[in-house]
C-alpha positions as CSV (number, residue, x, y, z in Angstrom):
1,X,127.6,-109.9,35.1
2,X,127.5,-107.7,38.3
3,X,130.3,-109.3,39.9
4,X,132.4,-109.0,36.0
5,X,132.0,-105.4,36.2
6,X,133.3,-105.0,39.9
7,X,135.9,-106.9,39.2
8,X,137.4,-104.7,36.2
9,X,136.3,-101.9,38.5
10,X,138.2,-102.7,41.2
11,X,141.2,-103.9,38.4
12,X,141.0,-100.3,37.0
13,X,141.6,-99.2,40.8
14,X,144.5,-101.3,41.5
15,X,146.7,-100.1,38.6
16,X,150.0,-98.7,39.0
17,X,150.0,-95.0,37.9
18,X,152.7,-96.3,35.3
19,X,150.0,-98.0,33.2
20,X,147.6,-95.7,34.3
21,X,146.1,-93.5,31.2
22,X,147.8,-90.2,30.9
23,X,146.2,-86.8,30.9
24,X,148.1,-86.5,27.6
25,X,146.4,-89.2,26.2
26,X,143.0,-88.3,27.8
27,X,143.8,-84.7,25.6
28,X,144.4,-86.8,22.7
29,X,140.7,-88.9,22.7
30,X,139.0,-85.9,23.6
31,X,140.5,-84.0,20.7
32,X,140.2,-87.2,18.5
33,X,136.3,-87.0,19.6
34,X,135.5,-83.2,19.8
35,X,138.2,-81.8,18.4
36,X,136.7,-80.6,14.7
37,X,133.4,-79.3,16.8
38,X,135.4,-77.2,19.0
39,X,137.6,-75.7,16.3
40,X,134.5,-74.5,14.9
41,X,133.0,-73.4,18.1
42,X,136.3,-71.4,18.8
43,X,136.5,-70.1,15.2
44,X,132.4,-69.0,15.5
45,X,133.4,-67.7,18.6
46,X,136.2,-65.7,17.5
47,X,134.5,-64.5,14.7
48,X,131.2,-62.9,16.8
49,X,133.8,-61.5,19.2
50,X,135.4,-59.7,16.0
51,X,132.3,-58.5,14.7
52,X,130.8,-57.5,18.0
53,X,134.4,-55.4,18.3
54,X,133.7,-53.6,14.9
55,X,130.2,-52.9,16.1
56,X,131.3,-51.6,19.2
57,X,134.0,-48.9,17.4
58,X,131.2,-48.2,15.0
59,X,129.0,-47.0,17.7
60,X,131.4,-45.2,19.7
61,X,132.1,-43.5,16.2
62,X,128.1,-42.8,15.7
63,X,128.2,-41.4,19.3
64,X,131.0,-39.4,18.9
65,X,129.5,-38.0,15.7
66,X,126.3,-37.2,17.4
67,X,128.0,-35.3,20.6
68,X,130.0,-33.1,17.8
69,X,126.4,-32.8,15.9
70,X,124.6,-31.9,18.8
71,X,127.0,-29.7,20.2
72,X,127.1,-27.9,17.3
73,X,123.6,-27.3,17.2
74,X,123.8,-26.2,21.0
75,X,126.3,-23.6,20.1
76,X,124.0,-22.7,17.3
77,X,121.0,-22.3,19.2
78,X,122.6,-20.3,22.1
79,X,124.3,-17.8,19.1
80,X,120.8,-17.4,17.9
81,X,119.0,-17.0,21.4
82,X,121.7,-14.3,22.2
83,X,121.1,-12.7,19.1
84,X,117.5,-12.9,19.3
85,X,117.8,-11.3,23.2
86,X,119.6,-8.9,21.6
87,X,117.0,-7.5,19.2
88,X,114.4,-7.7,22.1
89,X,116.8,-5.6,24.1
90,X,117.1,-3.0,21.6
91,X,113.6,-3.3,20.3
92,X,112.6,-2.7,23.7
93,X,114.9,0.7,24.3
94,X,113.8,2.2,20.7
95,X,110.3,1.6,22.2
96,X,111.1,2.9,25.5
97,X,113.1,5.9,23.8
98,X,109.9,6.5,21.1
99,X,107.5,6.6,24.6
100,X,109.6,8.7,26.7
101,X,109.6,11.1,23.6
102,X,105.9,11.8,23.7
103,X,105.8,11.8,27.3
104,X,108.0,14.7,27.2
105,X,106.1,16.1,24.6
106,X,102.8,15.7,26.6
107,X,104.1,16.9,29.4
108,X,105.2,19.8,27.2
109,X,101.8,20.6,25.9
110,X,100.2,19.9,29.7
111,X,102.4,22.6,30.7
112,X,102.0,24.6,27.9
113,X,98.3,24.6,28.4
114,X,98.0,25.0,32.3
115,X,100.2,28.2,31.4
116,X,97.9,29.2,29.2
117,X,95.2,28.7,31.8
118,X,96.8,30.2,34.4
119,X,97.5,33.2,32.4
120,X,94.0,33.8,31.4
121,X,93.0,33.3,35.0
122,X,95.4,35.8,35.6
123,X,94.4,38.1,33.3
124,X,90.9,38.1,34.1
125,X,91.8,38.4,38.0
126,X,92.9,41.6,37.0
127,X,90.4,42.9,34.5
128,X,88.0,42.0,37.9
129,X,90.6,44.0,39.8
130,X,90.7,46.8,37.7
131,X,86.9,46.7,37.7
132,X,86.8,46.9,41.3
133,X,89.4,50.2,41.3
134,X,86.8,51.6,38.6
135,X,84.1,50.6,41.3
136,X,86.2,52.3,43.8
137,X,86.7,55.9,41.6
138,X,83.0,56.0,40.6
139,X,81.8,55.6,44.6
140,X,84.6,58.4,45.3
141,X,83.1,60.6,42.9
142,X,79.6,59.7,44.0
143,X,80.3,60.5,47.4
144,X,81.9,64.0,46.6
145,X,78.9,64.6,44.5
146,X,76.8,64.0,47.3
147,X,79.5,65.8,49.5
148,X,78.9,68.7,47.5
């Protein structure tokens, strides 16, 4: 039996490429064999390449949706952060305005009152001097008195 199968071996090797099976005809049995299974592989395959192209322009359409969304919301935001800095910024020189305002006025009053001060002082400086040029006449008189 082994020597039966090297013989149509070395048969199969000795024939001319004339009778030799084509690659045409190889096509053929393979398709005659396979051929339904790999229609339906090709068509499955098709088919999932299809759907995974939808899925990939719905995405890119979510993401694009999402970049506008968040943009927008960006924009929103830095509108409101600029408006918010905005109040600050004028809260903050109302304030500033409202304190400076009674600064000036204390420093009004302070002034006012050292004034005041510093007029009495005065005033009493000389109500001591004139005391002292009262001082002054009365020892004059005493000492013509005792002149006399």
């Amino acid at each position: 039996m082994a020597n039966k199968k090297m013989a149509n071996k070395n048969q199969a090797q000795h024939i001319a490429p004339e009778t030799a099976p084509s690659q045409d005809s190889v096509d053929q049995i393979r398709d005659i064999l396979f051929g339904q299974h790999l229609r339906e592989f090709q068509q499955r395959f098709a088919s999932l390449e299809a759907q995974m192209q939808d899925k990939i322009t719905e995405l890119g359409q979510a993401i694009d949706q999402l970049n506008t969304h968040i943009s927008q919301r960006l924009d929103s935001l830095d509108k409101s952060l600029k408006q918010e800095q905005q109040e600050t910024a004028n809260a903050l020189a109302e304030e500033i305005q409202q304190l400076d305002k009674q600064l000036n006025r204390k420093i009004t009053e302070t002034e006012a009152d050292l004034q005041q001060q510093l007029d009495s002082e005065v005033s009493r400086l000389d109500d001591r001097k004139t005391d002292r040029n009262e001082l002054a006449k009365w020892l004059n008189e005493l000492a013509g008195k005792l002149a006399d």
